[in-house]
N, C-alpha and C positions, 0 to 999 in steps of 0.2 A: 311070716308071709313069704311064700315062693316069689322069687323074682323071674324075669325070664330074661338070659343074657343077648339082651340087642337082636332079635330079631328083625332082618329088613322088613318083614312085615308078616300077618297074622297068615294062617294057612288053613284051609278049608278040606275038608275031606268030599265035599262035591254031592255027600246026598243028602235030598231033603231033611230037615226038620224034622222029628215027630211031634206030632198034637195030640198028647193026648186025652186031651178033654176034647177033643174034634174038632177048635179051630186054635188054643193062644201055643206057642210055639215053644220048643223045648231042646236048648242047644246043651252039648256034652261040652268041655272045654278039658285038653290039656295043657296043662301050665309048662311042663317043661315043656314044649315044642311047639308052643303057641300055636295049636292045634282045635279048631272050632266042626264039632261035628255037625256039620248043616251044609247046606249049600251056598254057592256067593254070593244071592239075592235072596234072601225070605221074606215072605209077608205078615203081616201080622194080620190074625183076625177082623173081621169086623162087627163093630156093636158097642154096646158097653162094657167097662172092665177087662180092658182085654188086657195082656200082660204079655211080657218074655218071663221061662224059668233058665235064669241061664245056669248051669252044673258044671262047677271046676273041679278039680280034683283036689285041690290045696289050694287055701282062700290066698288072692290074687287083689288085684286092683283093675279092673276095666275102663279101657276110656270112650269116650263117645267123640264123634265129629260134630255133631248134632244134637246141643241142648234141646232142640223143640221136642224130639220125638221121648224121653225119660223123664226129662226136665231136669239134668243133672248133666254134667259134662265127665264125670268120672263116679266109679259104684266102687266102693270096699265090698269083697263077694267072699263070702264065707265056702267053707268046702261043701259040697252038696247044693242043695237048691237056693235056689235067690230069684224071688218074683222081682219083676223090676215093671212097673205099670206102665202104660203108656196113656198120654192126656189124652180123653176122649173126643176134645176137641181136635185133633191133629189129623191130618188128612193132606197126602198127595206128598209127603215128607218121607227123608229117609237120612238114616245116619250110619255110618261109616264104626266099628270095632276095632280096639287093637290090645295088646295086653303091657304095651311097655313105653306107650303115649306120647311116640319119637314125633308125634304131628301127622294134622291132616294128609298130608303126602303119603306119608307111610302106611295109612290105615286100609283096614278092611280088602279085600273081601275078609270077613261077610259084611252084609248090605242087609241091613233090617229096613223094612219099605213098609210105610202105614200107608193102608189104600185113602 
């Protein structure tokens, strides 16, 4: 597992998302430079089943600010894809990303946002 050395916090390349199933969302991740291809706030779909594919490059560890929106506070992510569901009940929530889990303060951008 790639570690990432202390980053003060994750870094966003600033453009959208792509979907491309037309609404659940699909971020790139670079581990060594804790590098999230998306922008600072994404939203997630809305409906049923909706999901993040989040894509690192070498399996990582992910952490959340925010159990409600995964239901999990950190994801072991394999290299390549990684659905990670979001509860259907969740709404009006959002949680915060980071790849080396120094704490809420440190975390995110990016900003996963369930409407």
């Amino acid at each position: 597992m790639a570690t990432v050395d202390s980053p003060p916090k994750t870094l966003v390349t600033g453009e959208a998302a792509p979907r491309p199933d037309g609404k659940n969302l699909w971020i790139k991740i670079d581990v060594g430079t804790a590098t999230f291809h998306c922008g600072p706030v994404e939203r997630v779909g809305t409906g049923k089943n909706r999901h993040v594919t989040f894509h690192p490059d070498t399996p990582c560890k992910l952490y959340f600010s925010n159990f409600e929106v995964f239901q999990t506070n950190e994801k072991q992510l394999v290299k390549g894809d990684n659905d990670l569901p979001v509860l259907d009940k969740t709404n009006g929530v959002e949680t915060r990303c980071s790849l080396d889990g120094a704490g809420t303060e440190k975390m995110g951008p990016p900003v996963i946002v369930v409407p």
